[in-house]
Every structure is written in structure tokens, then in C-alpha cells.
Backbone as JSON Lines, residues from 0, in Angstrom:
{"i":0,"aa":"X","n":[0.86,11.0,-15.73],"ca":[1.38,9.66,-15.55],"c":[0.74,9.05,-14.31]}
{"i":1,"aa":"X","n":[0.38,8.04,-14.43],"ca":[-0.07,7.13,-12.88],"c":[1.16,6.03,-12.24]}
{"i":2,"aa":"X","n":[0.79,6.15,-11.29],"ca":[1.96,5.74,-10.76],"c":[1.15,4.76,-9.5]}
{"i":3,"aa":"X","n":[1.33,3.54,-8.96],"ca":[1.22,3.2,-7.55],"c":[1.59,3.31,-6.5]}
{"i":4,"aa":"X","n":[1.42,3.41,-5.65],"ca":[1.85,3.61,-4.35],"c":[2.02,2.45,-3.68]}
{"i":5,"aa":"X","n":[2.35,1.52,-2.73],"ca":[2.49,0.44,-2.49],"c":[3.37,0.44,-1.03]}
{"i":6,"aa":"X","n":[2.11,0.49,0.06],"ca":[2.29,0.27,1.53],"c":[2.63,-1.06,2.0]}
{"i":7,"aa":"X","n":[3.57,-1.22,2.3],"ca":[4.1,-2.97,2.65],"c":[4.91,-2.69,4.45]}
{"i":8,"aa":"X","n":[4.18,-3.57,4.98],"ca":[5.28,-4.12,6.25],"c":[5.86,-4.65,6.34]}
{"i":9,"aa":"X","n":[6.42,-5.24,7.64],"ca":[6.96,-6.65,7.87],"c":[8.29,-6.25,8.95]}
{"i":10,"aa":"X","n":[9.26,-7.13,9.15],"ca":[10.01,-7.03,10.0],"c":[11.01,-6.18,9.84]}
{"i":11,"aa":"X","n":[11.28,-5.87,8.22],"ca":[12.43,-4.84,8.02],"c":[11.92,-3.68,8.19]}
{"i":12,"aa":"X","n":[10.77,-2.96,8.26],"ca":[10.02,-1.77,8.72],"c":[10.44,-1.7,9.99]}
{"i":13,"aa":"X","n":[10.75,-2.28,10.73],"ca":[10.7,-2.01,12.24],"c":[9.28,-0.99,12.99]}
{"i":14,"aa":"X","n":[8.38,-1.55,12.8],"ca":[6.9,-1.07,12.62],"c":[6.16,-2.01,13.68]}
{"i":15,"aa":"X","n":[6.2,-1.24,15.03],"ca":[5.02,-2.36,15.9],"c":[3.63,-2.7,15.01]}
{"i":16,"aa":"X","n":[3.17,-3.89,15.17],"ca":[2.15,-4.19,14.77],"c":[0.87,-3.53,15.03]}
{"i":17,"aa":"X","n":[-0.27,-3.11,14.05],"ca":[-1.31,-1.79,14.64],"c":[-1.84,-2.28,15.62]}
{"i":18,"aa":"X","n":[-2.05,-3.73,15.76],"ca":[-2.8,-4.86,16.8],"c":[-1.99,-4.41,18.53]}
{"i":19,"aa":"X","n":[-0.92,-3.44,18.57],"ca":[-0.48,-3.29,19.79],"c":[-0.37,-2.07,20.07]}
{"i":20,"aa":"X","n":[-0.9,-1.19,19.02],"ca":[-1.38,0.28,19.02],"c":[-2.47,0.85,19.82]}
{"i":21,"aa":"X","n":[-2.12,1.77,21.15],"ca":[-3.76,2.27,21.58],"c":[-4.72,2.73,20.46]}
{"i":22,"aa":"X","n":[-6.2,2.93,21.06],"ca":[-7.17,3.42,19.98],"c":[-6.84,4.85,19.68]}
{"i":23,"aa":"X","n":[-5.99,5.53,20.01],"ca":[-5.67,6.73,20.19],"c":[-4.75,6.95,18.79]}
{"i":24,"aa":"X","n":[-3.91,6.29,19.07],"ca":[-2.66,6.13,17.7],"c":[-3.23,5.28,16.6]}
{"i":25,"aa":"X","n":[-4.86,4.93,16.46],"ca":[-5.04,4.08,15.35],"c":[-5.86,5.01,14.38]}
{"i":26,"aa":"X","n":[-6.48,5.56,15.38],"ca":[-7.69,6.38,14.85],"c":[-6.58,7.69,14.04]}
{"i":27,"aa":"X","n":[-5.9,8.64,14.73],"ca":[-4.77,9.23,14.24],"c":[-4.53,8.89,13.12]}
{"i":28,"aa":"X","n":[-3.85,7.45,12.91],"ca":[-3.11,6.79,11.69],"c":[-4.27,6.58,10.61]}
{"i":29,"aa":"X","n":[-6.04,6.48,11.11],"ca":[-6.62,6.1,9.9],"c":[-7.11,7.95,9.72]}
{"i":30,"aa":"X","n":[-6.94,8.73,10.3],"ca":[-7.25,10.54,10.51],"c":[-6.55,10.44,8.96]}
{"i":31,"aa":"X","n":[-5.1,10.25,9.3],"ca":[-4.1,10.94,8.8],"c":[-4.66,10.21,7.2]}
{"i":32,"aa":"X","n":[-4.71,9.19,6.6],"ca":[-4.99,8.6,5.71],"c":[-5.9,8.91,5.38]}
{"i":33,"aa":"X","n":[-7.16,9.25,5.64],"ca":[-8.33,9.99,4.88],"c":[-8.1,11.55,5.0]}
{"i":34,"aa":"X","n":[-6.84,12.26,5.49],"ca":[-6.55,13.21,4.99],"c":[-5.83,13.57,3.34]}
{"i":35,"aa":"X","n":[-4.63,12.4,3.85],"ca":[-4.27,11.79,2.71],"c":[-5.17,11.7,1.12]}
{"i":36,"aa":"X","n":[-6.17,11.16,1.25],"ca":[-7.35,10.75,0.11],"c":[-7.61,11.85,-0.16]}
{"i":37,"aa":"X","n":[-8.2,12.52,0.9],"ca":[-8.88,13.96,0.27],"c":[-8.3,15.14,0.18]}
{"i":38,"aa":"X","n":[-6.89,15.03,0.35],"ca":[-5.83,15.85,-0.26],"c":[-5.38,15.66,-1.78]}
{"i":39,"aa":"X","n":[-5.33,14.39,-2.27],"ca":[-4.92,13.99,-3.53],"c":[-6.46,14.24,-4.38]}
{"i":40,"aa":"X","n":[-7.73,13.91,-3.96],"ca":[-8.97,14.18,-4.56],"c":[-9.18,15.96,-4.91]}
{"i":41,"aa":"X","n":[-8.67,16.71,-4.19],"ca":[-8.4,18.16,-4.27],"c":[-7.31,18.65,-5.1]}
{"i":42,"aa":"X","n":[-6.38,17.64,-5.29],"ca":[-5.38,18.7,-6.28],"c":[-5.67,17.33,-7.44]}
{"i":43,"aa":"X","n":[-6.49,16.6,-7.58],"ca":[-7.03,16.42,-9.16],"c":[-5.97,14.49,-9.19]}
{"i":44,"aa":"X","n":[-5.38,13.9,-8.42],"ca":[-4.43,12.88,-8.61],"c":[-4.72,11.48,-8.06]}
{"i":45,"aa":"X","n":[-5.93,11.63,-7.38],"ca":[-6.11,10.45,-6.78],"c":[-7.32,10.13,-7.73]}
{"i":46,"aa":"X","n":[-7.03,8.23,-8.14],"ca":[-7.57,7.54,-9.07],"c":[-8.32,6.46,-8.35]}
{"i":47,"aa":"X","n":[-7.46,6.09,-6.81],"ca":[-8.32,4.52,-6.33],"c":[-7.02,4.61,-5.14]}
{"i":48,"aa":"X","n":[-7.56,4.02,-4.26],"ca":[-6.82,3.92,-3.1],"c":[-7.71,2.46,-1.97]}
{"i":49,"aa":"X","n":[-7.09,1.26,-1.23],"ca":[-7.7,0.76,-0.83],"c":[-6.68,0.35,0.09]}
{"i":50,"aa":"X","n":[-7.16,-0.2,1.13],"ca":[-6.43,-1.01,2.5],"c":[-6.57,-2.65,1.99]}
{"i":51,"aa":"X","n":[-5.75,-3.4,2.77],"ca":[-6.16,-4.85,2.01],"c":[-6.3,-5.81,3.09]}
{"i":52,"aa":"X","n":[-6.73,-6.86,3.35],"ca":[-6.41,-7.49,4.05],"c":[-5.35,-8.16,5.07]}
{"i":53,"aa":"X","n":[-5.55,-8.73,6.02],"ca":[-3.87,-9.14,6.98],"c":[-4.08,-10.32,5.92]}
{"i":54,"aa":"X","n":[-2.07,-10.43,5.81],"ca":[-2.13,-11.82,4.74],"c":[-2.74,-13.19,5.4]}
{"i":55,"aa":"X","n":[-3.23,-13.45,6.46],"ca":[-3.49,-14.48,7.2],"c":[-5.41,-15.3,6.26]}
{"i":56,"aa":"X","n":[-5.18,-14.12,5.95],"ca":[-6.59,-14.08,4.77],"c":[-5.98,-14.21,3.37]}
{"i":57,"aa":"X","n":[-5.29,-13.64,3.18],"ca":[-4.75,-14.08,1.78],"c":[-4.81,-15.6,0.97]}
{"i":58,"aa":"X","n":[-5.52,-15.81,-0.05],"ca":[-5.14,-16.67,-0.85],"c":[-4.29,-17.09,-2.01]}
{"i":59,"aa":"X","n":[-3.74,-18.29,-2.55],"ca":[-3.22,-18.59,-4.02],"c":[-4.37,-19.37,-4.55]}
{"i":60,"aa":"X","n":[-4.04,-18.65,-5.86],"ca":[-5.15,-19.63,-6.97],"c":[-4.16,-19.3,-8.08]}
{"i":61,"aa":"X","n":[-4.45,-20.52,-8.61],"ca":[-4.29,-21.12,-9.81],"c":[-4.73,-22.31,-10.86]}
{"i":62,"aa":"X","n":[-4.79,-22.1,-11.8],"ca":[-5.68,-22.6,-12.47],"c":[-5.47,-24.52,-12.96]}
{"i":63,"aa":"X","n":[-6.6,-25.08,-12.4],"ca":[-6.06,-26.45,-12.24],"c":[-6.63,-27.5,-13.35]}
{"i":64,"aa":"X","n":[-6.76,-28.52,-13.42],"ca":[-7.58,-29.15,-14.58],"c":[-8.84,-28.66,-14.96]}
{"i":65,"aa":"X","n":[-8.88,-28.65,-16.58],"ca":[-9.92,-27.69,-17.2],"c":[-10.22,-25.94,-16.21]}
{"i":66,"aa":"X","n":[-9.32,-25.43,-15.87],"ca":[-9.41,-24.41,-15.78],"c":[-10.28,-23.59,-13.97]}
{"i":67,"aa":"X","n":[-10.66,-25.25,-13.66],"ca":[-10.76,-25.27,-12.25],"c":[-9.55,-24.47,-10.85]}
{"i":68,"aa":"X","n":[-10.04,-23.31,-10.27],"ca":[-9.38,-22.72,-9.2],"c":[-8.96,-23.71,-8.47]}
{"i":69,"aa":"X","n":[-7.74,-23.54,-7.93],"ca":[-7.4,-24.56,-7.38],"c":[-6.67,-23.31,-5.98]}
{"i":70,"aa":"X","n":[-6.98,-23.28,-4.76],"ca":[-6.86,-22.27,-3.97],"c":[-6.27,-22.96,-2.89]}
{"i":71,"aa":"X","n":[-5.37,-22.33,-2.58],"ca":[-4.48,-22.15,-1.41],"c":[-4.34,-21.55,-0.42]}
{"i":72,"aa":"X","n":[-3.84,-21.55,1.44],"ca":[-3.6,-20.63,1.94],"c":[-2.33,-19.81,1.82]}
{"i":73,"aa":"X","n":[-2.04,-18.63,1.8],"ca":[-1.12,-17.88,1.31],"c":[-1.02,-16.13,2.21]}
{"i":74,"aa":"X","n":[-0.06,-15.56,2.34],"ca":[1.25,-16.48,1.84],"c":[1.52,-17.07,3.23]}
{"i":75,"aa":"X","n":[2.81,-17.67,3.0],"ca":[3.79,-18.73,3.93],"c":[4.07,-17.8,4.77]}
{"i":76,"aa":"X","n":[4.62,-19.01,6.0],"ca":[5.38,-18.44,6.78],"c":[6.55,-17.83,6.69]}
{"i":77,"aa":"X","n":[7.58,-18.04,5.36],"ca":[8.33,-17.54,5.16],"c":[8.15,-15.98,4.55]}
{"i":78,"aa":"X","n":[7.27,-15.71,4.48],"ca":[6.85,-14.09,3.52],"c":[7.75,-13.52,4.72]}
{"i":79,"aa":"X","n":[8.62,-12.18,4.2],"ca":[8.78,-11.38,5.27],"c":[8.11,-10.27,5.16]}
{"i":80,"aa":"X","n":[7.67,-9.72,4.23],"ca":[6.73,-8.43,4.24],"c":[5.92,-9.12,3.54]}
{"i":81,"aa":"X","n":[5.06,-7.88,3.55],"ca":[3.43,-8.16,2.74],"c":[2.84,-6.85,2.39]}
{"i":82,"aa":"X","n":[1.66,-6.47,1.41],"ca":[1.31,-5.41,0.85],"c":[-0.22,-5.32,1.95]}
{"i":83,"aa":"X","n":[-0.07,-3.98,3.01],"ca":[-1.15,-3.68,3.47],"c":[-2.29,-2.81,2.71]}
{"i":84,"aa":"X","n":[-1.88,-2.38,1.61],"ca":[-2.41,-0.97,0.91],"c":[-1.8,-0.19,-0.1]}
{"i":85,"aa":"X","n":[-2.84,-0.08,-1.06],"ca":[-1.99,0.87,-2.19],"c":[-2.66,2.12,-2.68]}
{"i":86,"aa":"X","n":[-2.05,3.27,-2.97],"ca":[-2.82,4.17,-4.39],"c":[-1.73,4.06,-5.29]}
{"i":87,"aa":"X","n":[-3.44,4.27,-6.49],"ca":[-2.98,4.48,-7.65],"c":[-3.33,6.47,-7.89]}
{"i":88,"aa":"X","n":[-2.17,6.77,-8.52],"ca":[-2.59,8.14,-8.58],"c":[-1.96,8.79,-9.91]}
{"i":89,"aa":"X","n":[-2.8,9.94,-10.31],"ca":[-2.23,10.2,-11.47],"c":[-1.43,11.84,-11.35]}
{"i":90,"aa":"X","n":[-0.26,11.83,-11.48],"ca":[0.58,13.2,-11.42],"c":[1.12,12.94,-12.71]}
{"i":91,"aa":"X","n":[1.93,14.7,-12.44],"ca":[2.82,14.87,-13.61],"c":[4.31,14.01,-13.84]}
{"i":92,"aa":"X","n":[4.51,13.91,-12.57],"ca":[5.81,12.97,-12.9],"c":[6.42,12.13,-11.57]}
{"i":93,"aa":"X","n":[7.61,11.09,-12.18],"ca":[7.83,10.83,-10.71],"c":[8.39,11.24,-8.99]}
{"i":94,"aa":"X","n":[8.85,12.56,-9.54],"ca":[9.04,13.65,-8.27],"c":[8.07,13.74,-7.34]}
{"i":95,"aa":"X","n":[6.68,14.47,-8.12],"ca":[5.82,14.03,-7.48],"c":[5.34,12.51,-6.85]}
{"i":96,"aa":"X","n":[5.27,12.17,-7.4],"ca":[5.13,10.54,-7.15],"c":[5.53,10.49,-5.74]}
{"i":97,"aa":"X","n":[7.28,10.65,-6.05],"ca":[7.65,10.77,-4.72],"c":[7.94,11.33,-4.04]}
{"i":98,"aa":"X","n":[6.97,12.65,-3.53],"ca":[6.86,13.33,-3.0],"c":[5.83,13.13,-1.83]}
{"i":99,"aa":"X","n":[5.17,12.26,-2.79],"ca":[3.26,11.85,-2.2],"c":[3.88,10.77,-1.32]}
{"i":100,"aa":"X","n":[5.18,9.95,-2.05],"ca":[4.91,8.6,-1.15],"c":[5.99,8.99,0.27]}
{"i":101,"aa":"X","n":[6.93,9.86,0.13],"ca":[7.34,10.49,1.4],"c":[6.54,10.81,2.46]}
{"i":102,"aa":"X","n":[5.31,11.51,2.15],"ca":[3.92,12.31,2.38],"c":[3.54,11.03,3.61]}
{"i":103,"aa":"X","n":[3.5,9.84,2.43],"ca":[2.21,8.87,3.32],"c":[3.41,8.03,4.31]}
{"i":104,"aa":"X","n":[4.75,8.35,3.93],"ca":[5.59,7.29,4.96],"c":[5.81,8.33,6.07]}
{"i":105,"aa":"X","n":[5.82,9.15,5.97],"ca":[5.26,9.36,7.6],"c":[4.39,9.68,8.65]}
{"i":106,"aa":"X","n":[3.38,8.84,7.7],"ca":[2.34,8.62,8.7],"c":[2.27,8.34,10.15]}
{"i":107,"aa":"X","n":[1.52,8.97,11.14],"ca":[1.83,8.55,12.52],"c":[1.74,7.53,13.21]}
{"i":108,"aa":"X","n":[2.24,6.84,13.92],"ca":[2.06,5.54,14.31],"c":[2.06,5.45,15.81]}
{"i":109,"aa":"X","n":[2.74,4.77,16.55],"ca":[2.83,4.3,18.25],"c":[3.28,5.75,18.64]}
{"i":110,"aa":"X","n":[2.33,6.3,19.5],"ca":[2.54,7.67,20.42],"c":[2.69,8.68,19.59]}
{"i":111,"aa":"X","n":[2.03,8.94,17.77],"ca":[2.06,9.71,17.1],"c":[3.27,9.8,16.37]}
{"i":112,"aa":"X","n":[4.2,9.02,17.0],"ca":[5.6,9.2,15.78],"c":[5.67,8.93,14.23]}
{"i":113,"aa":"X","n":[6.24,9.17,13.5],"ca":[5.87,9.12,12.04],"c":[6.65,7.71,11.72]}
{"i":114,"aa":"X","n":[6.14,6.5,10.78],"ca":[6.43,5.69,11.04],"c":[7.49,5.46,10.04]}
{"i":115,"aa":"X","n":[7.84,6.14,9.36],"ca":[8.84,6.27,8.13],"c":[8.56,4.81,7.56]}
{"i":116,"aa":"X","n":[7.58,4.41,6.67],"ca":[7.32,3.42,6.39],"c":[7.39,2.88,4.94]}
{"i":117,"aa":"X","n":[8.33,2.08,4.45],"ca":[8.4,1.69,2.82],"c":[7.35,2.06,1.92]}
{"i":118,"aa":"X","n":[7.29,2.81,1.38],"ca":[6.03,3.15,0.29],"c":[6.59,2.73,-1.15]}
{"i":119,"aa":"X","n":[6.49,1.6,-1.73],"ca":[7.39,1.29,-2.88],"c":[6.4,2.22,-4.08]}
{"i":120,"aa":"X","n":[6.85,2.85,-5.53],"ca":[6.47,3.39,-5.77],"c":[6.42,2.65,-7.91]}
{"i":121,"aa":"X","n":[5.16,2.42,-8.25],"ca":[5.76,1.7,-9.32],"c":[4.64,2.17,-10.27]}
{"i":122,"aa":"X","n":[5.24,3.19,-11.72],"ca":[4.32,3.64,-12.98],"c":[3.27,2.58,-12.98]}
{"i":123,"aa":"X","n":[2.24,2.94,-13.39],"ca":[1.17,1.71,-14.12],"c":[1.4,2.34,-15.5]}
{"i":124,"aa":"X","n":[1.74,1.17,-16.2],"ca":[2.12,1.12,-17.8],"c":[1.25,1.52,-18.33]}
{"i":125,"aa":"X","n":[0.87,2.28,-19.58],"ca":[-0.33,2.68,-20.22],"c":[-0.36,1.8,-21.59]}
{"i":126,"aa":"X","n":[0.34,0.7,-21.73],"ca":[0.81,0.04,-22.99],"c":[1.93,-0.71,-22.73]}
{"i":127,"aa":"X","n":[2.21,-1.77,-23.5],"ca":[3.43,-2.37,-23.72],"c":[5.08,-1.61,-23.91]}
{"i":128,"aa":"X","n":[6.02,-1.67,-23.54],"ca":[7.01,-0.58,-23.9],"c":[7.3,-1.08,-25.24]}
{"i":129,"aa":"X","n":[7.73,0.25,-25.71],"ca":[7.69,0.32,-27.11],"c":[9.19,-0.19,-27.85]}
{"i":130,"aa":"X","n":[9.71,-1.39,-27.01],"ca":[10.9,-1.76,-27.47],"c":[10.58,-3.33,-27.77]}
{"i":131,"aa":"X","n":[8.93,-3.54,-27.53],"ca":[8.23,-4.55,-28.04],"c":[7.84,-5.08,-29.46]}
């Protein structure tokens, strides 16, 4: 089964920003994450994994007369979290699943502490459900 992983911040994390992190606790935090990768590439489960942009880069598009992008800055000031990063990974079930995403929420953060950080965790469908 594949499943996502889905790294999100924001103010309910209670998560200093990495921007106020020494180079000491960043490098650590990106250590720990390419341990991460090549731990899941070794037991056969990792499919794609990427970091994403600060939303300050983020855009909206949508599709405007005759099919013209019509692009926005995004998101608002009102967003309270946002998605820094996800894997997609393929295990046997969702135990595992969340086992992995326990794994990556405590990643180390300010002075090495583990940052116990929301890892939302969501199947990728292989099909329509079959109550379609």
C-alpha cells in the first residue's frame, strides 16, 4: 500500500522557525532526513520524497478565459500551517505507515531536541473506491 507522508508547520507546531536555527541544528535536521531516505530506500518503501518551497513562493492558478492560467500569490495571510515536505512510500500497511511518520516527527530541531512535528499521513488511492 502507498501511503503519504505530509510534513506541515505553522503556529500550532510550536516549531521555531529553521530561519532562527544555528547551522549546527540545521545541518543535523537535514543529516537526520537523508538518513531518513536512505533508510526507507534499504528496506524496499521509499517511492519519492521532496522538500517544497516557503509558501511565500507559493502560487494559485486557475483556469481563466479559454483556458488561460490565471495566477495568484498564495497562500494568504490567513493560512495557519502550510506543507513543507512530503513522502510517498510504499509499506505493508498503515502501522507501518505510522510508524515511519512517528520516525520523521522526531526529527531534531533547536539544540537537537526532537521536534515532535505533525506528519499527517494519507493512502494514495490506487483507483476510485469501489462504492463508485
Amino acid at each position: 500500500m502507498k501511503y503519504m507522508l505530509l510534513m506541515q508547520f505553522g503556529p500550532q507546531s510550536d516549531i521555531a522557525p529553521i530561519d532562527t536555527w544555528s547551522p549546527e541544528d540545521v545541518k543535523a535536521h537535514i543529516e537526520f532526513m537523508g538518513d531518513v531516505n536512505r533508510g526507507l530506500v534499504e528496506a524496499g518503501e521509499f517511492v519519492d520524497a521532496q522538500g517544497l518551497a516557503m509558501p511565500d513562493q507559493a502560487r494559485i492558478v486557475r483556469a481563466g478565459e479559454g483556458g488561460v492560467p490565471v495566477v495568484t500569490d498564495g497562500p494568504f495571510p490567513e493560512t495557519k500551517e502550510f506543507l513543507v515536505g512530503y513522502w510517498i512510500i510504499d509499506c505493508e500497511g498503515p502501522e507501518r505507515a505510522y510508524e515511519l511518520a512517528a520516525h520523521i516527527s522526531a526529527a531534531p530541531g533547536l539544540n537537537g531536541e526532537p521536534l515532535n512535528m505533525p506528519i499527517e499521513v494519507r493512502q494514495v488511492m490506487a483507483g476510485p473506491p469501489e462504492e463508485l
